[in-house]
N, C-alpha and C positions, 0 to 999 in steps of 0.2 A: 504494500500500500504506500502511497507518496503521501508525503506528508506535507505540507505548506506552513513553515515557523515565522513567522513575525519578528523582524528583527529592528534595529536601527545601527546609523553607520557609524564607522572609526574614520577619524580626520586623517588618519598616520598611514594608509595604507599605499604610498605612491611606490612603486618599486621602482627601483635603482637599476646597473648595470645588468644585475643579475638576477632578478625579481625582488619578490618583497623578504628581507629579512632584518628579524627583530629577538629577543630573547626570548626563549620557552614561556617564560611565566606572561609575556604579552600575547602570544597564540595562546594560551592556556585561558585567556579571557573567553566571557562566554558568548559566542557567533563567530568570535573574529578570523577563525580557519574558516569556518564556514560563508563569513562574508564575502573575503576574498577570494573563495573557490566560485560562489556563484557570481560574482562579477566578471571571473571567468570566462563562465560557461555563460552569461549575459553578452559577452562582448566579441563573441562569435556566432556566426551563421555557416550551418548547412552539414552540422555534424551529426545529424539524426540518423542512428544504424551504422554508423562511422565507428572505427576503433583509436581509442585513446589508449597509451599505455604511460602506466604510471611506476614511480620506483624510488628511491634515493638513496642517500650515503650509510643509513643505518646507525641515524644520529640519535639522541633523546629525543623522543617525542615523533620520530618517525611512522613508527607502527600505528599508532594512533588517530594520527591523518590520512594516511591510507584507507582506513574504512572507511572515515568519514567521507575524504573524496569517491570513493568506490562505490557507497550510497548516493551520492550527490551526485555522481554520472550517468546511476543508473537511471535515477529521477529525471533528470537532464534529455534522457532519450540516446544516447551512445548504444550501440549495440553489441558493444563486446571492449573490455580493457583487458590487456597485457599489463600484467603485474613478477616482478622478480621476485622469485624464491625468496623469502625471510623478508621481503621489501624492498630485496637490494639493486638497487644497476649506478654503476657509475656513469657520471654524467656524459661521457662519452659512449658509451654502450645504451644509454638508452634513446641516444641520438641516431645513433645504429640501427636497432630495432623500430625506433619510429620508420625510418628511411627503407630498412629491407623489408617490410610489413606492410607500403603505405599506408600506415599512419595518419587519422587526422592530425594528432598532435601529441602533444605528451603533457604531464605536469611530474617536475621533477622535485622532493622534496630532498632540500642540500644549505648546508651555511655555505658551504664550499672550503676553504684553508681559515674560518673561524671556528675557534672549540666549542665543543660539544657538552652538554648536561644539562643538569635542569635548571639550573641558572645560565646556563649560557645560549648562544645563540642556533637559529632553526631557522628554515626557509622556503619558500615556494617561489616557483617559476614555470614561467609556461610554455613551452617549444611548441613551434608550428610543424607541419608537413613535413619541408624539405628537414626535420630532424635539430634546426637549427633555435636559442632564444628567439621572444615573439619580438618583432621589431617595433620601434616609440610611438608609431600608429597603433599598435594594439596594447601596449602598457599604457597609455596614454587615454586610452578608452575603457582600459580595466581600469583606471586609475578615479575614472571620471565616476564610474558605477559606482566604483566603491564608496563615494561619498553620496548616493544619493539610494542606496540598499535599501527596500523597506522591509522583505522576505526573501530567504533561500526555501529550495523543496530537495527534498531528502527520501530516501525511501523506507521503509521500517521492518528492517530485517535483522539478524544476527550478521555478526559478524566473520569474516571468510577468513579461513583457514590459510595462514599465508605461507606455511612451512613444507606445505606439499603439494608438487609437482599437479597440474591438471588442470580440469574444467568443470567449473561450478557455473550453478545459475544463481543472480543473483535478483529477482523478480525476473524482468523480462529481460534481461542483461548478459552474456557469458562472461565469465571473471576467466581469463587462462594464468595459472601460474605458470613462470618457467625458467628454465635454469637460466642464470642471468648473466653466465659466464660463456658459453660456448659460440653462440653467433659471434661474439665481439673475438673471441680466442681466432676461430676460424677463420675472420677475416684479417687479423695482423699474420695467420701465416700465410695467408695468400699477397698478402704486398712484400714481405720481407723474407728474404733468403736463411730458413730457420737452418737446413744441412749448413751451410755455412758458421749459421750462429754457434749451430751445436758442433760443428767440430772446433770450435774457438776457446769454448766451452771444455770440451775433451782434452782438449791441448796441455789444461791446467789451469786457462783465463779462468780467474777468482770473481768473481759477479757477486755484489751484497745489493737485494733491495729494499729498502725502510718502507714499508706500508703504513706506519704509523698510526695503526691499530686503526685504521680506516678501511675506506672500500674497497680500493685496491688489491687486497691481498687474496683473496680468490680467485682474482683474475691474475695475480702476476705469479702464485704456486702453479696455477694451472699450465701457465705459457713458458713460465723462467724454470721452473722445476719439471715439471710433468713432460711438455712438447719440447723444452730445451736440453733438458739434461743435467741442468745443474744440480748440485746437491740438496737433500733436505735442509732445510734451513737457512738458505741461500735467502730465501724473503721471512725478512724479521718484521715482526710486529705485523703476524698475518690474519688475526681473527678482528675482525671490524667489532667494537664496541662502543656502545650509544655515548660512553665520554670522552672515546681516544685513548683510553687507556692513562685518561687525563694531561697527554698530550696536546699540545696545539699543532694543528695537524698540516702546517702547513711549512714545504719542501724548501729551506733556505740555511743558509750557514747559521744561522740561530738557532733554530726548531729542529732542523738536522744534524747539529753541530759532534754526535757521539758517530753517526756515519761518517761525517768529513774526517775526522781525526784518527779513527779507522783507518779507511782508504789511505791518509797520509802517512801514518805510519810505517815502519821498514815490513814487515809481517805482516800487513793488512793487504785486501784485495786488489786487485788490480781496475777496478772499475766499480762505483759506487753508486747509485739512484733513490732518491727520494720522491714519495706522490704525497697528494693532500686529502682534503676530508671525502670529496668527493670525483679523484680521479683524473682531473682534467688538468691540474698544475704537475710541474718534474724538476726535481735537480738533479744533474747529471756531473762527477766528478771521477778523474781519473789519477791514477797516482800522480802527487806534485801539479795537478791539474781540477781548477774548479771553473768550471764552463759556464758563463755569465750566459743567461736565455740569450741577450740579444747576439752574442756569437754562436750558441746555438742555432738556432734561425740561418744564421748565415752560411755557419760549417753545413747544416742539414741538406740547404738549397743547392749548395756549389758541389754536392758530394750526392743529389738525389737518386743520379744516377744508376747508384752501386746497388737500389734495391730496386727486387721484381716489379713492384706495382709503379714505382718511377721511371723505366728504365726510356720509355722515348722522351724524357726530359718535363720541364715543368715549363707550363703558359707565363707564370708570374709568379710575384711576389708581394706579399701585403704585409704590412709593420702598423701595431700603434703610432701614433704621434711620439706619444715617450720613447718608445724601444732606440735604440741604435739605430745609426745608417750602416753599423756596420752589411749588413744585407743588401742595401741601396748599390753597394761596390759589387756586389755579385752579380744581380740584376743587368746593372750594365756591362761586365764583359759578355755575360748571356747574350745581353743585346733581348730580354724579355720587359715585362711592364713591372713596375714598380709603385704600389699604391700605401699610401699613408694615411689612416684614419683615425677618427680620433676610439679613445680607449674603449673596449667591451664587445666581445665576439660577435655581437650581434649585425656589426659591421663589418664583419668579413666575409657573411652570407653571401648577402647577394655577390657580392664579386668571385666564391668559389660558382657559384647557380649559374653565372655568367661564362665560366670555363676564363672570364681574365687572370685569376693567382689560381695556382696549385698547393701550395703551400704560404704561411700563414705564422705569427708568431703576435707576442706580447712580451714587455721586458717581466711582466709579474709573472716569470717561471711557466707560461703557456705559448704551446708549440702544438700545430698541427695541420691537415692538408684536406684535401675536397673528399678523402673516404668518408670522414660525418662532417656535422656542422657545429662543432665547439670543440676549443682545446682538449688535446689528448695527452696525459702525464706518459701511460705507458708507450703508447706511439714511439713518442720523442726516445723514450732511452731503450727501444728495440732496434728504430734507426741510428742509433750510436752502436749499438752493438753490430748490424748488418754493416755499418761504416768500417769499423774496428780488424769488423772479418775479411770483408774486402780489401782494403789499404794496407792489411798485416802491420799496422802502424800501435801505436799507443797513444790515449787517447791526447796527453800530451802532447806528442810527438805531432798530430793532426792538427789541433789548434795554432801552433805553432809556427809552421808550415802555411796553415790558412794567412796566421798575420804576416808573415812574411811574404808571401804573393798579393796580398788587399789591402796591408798597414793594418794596424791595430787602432779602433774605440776604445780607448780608455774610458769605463763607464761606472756609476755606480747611481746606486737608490736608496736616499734619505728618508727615512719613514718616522714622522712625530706624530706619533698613536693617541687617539682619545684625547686631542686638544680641545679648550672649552672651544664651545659650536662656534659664538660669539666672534669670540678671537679669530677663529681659523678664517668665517668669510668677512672680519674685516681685514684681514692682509689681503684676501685676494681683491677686495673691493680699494685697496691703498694702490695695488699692481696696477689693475686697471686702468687706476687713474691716472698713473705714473706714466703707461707704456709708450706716450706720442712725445716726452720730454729722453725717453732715456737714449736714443741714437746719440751719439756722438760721445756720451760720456765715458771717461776710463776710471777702475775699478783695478787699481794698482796697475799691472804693466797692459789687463787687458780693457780693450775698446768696443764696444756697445756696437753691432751694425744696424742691426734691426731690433725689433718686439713686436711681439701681435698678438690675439688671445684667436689660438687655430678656430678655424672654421670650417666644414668638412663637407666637399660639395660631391654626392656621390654622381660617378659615372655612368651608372645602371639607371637607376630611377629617376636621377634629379634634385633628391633630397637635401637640404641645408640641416646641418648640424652645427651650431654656434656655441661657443663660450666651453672649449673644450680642453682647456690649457694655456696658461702663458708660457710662451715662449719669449728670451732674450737669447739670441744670437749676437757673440763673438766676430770679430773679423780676428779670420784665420781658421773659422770653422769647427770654434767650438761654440757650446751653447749649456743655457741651463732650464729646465721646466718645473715649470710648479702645476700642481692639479692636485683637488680634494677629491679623495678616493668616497667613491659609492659603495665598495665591499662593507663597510665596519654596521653596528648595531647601539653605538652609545658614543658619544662624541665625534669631532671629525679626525680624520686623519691626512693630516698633509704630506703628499708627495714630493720629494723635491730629486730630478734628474739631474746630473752631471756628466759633459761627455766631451771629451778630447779625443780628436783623431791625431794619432801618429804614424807617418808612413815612412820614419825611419827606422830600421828594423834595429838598429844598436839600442835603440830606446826602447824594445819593448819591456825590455826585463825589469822598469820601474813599478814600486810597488803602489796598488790602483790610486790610494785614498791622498799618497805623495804626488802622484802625478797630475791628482785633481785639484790640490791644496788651495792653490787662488783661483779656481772656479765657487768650489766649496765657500770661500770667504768673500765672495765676490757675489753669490746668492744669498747668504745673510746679510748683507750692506744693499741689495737690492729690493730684502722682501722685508727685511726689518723683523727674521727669526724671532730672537733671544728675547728682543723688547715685546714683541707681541702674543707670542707665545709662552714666555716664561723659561722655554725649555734649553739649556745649556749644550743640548746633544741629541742628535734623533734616536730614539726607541727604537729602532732596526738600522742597519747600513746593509745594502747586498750586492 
């Protein structure tokens, strides 16, 4: 029986980059999973008898929303969801299953690389069709419902079995559970040379990957142990637990820092990987070697080649705004297109739909190519290893190499977490206002060419994207960006880029944070950090 509840709206429901996330105990309010679902299902046409599949990280409060949206779709008129064994698919795998299924759509529940429990943070998001996040026209329309809700409808059943395999009805509805690792397994062997990997493997090559008691680790025992060869216990921190195992589960020299130090150790592996809450971020390190994303991206592109599902080359190349140019240098010896937009996967859809980029990157640790539509963690460090296998190089040895053919980005990312709100968009509203006075000014030996806050005019559609980032550019071709991240769930957090190119190879062996010192000091004198923020030092550097 459908049931018709009475509700009224939450002001706070606009999603961000990545849909709407906020802490458990504010989904735990009573409608507000439910408001936001049916806003959803409000702000789309023509998905009657259509298959939705649903799934997520396997975070606190996971399970829980899954019925309720499972209820809410059948009510809705959906004609069948796809749900993962236990509730789980990583967000790249459920992008998959949308895409090999057609899929109406998906709703993916995920904080993504924020922690997990019952104080902490939980999510929803809504993938379209092609597998990929719903684009600002349709968050923008769920955004709009959500303040104007007055009832969801629900249907009034038990709740479904989520731990075993099969097909239930749920009133008029088929629920399929299913195992939520093998389509996505199946299809990284079919893009990347696994005989290869695995004799790399056999060889003696040492492989550790950190799951961080996240999603990932079913699908990386499955592929890295099982289909690879590697040893038992090659992937640590491999059962996904609803707190991370009170980890914060996201893939960077902080959060991963007992892998790095591993790997660099004399005794430690010879190649190291890190994924986050829900699968779609990576850090990839090899001995004496930590692979900044935006050189990954680069090394990935210029090196596509070496695996099966790349092997007649790639169309393009697509970067955030923040990321490096280092990739921009690959593009053009290619002689392929090169697209730059502002940050959040959602804009690199259409340009994969389009066949203009193959491949795809973000400097926040996300890599991936036109097989789905959102960052893929394991992707990225399978094609390190199909790279590794083919080049008989280390991973070293390849980055190295890369900068001494392209010159090296010296880069890094400033992260001050949980600044009051206030503070944070009055620095960027002081930038703003600054950016038409700062050309010509110098900032110890360097000189100001430009500023501008990006704008992002997409090629496919048409679409204007404004107020995406400041950007000051250097003469000489360095630069620094500032942008407030959408990811976090309680204060802001400002992002601050730093990025020197050097294309003398004697210089690349300077250490990053030395080689950026007067850019670094050159964006606190321009953003006015320390006084506006309070803060003496960013809360992450990567």
């Amino acid at each position: 029986m459908i049931k018709t509840v009475s509700t009224t709206p939450y002001l706070d429901q606009k999603p961000g980059t990545s849909g709407l996330r906020k802490k458990v105990p504010v989904f735990q309010q009573q409608n507000y999973a439910e408001n936001f679902i049916q806003s959803i299902f409000d702000s789309l046409d023509g998905f009657e008898g259509k298959t939705l599949v649903i799934g997520g990280d396997g975070r606190y409060y996971n399970r829980e929303v899954i019925q309720v949206a499972l209820k809410m779709a059948a009510a809705a008129g959906f004609g069948k969801v796809m749900v993962g064994k236990g509730g789980i698919l990583s967000t790249p795998a459920a992008s998959h299953v949308i895409r090999k299924y057609g899929a109406f759509g998906g709703i993916i529940l995920s904080a993504s690389h924020n922690p997990g429990g019952p104080t902490e943070d939980f999510g929803i998001k809504y993938n379209i069709g092609n597998g990929g996040p719903a684009p600002e026209k349709i968050t923008d329309a769920i955004y709009a419902r959500s303040k104007a809700i007055e009832s969801y409808k629900i249907i009034d059943a038990a709740d479904v079995d989520l731990d075993s395999t099969g097909t239930v009805k749920l009133g008029a509805m088929a629920v399929e559970i299913i195992d939520p690792v093998k389509d996505y397994a199946d299809l990284m062997e079919n893009l990347f040379d696994f005989g290869a990997i695995r004799d790399l493997i056999g060889s003696g090559f040492r492989v550790a990957i950190d799951s961080m008691s996240a999603v990932t680790g079913p699908y990386a025992v499955e592929i890295i142990e099982k289909r690879l060869g590697a040893p038992a216990g090659s992937v640590r921190n491999a059962e996904p637990l609803p707190d991370f195992g009170h980890h914060h589960p996201d893939p960077n020299l902080v959060h991963a820092k007992e892998l790095y130090d591993d790997v660099m150790s004399p005794d430690g592996p010879d190649f190291g990987a890190a994924s986050d809450g829900d699968g779609d971020r990576n850090m990839v390190v090899g001995k004496g070697m930590f692979v900044t994303p935006s050189d990954s991206l680069a090394v990935i592109a210029a090196n596509a080649t070496c695996a099966p599902g790349y092997k007649a080359g790639i169309a393009g190349i697509a970067r955030s705004m923040p990321t490096s140019a280092a990739a921009d240098r690959v593009a053009e010896k290619l002689g392929i297109g090169m697209y730059e937009t502002p940050t959040g996967w959602k804009f690199f859809g259409n340009l994969l739909d389009a066949g203009k980029a193959t491949v795809c990157g973000e400097e926040s640790f996300g890599t991936g190519s036109n097989h789905v539509r959102e960052k893929d963690g394991l992707w990225a460090v399978l094609f390190w290893l199909n790279i590794v296998a083919a080049r008989k190089q280390s991973v070293k040895e390849i980055v190295e190499a890369h900068w001494a053919e392209y010159g090296r980005n010296y880069y890094s990312r400033h992260d001050y977490e949980e600044v009051d709100t206030d503070a944070a968009n009055g620095l960027v509203a002081n930038l703003r206002d600054k950016l038409a006075t700062l050309p010509g000014q110098s900032f110890g030996a360097l000189t100001v060419e430009s500023a501008d806050d990006f704008a992002y005019n997409d090629p496919v559609d048409g679409s204007v994207s404004k107020n995406q980032g400041i950007r000051v550019l250097f003469k000489g071709g360095s630069r620094v960006v500032f942008r407030l991240s959408g990811t976090g769930t309680s204060g802001a957090t400002l992002r601050v880029y730093v990025e020197r190119y050097e294309p003398d190879a004697s210089r690349h062996g300077i250490e990053t944070q030395e080689a950026l010192a007067d850019l670094i000091a050159a964006a606190d004198a321009i953003a006015e950090i320390k006084a506006r923020t309070g803060r003496n030092a960013p809360t992450v550097i990567t």
